[in-house]
C-alpha positions, 0 to 999 in steps of 0.5 A: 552624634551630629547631623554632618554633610561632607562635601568631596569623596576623593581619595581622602574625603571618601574613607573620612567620611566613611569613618563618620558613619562608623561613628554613628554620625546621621552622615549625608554626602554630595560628590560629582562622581555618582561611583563615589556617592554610592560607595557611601551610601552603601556603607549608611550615607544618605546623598542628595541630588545638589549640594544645595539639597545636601546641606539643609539640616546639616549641623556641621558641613565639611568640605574636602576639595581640590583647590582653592578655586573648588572651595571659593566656588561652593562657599562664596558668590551668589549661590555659594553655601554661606547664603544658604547655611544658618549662623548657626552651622559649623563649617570645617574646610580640609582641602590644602589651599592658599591660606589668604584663600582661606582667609578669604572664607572665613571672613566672609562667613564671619560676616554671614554669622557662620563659624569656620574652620580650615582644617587640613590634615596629614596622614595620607590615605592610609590614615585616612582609612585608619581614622588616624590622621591629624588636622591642622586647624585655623579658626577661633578657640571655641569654633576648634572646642565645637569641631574636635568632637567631630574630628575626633572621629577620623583623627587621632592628633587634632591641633590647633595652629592659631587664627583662620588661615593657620593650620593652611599655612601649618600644612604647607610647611609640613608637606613641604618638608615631607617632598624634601624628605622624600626626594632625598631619601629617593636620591640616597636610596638610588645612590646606594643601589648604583653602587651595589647595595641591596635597597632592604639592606640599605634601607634599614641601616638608615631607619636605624642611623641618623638617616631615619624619617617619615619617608623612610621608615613608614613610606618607603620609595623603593618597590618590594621593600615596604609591605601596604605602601604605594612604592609597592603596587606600582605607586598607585593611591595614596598622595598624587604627585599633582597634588605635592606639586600644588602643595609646593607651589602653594608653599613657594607663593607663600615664601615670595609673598613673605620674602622666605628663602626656601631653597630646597623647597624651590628645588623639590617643587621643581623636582616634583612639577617635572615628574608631572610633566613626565606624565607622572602626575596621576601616581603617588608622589614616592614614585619621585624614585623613578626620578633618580632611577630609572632601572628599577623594577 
């Protein structure tokens, strides 16, 4: 078991780290929400009053953040964590950002003497809770051989995409493939109800035809069909419609740098970035099917 501080218990980090405390790990959190804080600590998390606290004794140090701008500033800079932390910490980032901001860490603990890792994750809340999610590393061999133990214990597919920056660059080919996945199993799905056809009905014909994907077969858009999913408690939790859109704007900046067509991930990131403007940003991004139609119930 491991000494571990984990920094961001938000939707996502607050069931990661509460299934390391399961684990048996000696867990101490930091989070700037004190309702986020005590619902670790009631669960076995010990907290700290700064993040500078949090992290003296840490062995490993995992952070879940919003933004690449929430990850530079508890990292780098004078007061940043990588002046604080011996060389002889590992440091595991799972927030989605930029892979060059990623990078960017890295290199700056490689010259402290601090091993890093960038290790986003897919699974949504649910796997989250589950313990079932999958994290995408970028980092050194045997940086990925010291994190996976740790891992382990809130995952169940662990792999390793390659050198720091990979396993961002990894995540954002992967979401955006899932916002394309749901706008058009959204816009199928509204079609079909235009023309009659009972959602259900409809959507189990495609999970059993050619039509079947994640979006369909586990995560359903459409209110009342899918048990446990955010389409069916009024597209509250899960996956915020803010943050696909991040993702997709990570994706398009990446595509430009690196002069990718991604024309249907333009229009997702499109899609999705007016469904935000509509207010809609705080919801879970299945909720795309209120897009295509308005009538639902």
């Amino acid at each position: 078991m491991a000494t571990i501080t984990f920094i961001g218990l938000g939707n996502m980090g607050g069931p990661m780290a509460t299934n390391l405390v399961k684990a048996g790990h000696d867990l101490t959190v930091f989070d700037l929400s004190s309702e986020a804080v005590k619902a670790l600590t009631s669960e076995g998390a010990k907290s700290a009053a700064t993040i500078q606290e949090a992290v003296e004794g840490a062995e490993v140090v995992i952070s879940m953040l919003p933004a690449g701008q929430h990850v530079e500033s508890v990292y780098l800079g004078e007061n940043g964590l990588l002046n604080q932390l011996p060389s002889t910490t590992l440091v595991i980032d799972s927030s989605t950002i930029a892979p060059e901001t990623a990078k960017g860490v890295a290199e700056a603990a490689v010259a402290a003497g601090i091993t890093f890792m960038d290790a986003p994750v897919s699974g949504g809340v649910g796997g989250a809770k589950a313990g079932t999610l999958t994290f995408i590393c970028g980092g050194e061999a045997d940086a990925f051989e010291r994190a996976k133990p740790i891992l382990e214990s809130m995952g169940k597919n662990i792999f390793h995409a390659g050198p720091h920056g990979a396993g961002q660059i990894a995540k954002i080919c992967n979401n955006m493939l899932l916002a394309i996945l749901m706008t058009g199993t959204s816009e199928a799905l509204a079609l079909g109800v235009k023309n009659g056809l009972d959602p259900a009905v409809l959507s189990e014909i495609m999970k059993q035809s050619s039509g079947g994907n994640w979006a369909l077969n586990v995560y359903n858009p459409w209110p009342g069909v899918m048990e446990g999913v955010p389409a069916s408690r009024d597209y509250e939790g899960g996956f915020l419609v803010n943050l696909m859109a991040k993702d997709l704007g990570l994706a398009f900046d990446n595509a430009v740098k690196n002069q990718a067509p991604i024309p249907m991930g333009s229009l997702a990131r499109n899609l999705f970035a007016l469904h935000a403007n509509e207010g809609n940003g705080e919801l879970d991004f299945s909720s795309i099917q209120r897009f295509y139609y308005r009538g639902q119930s």
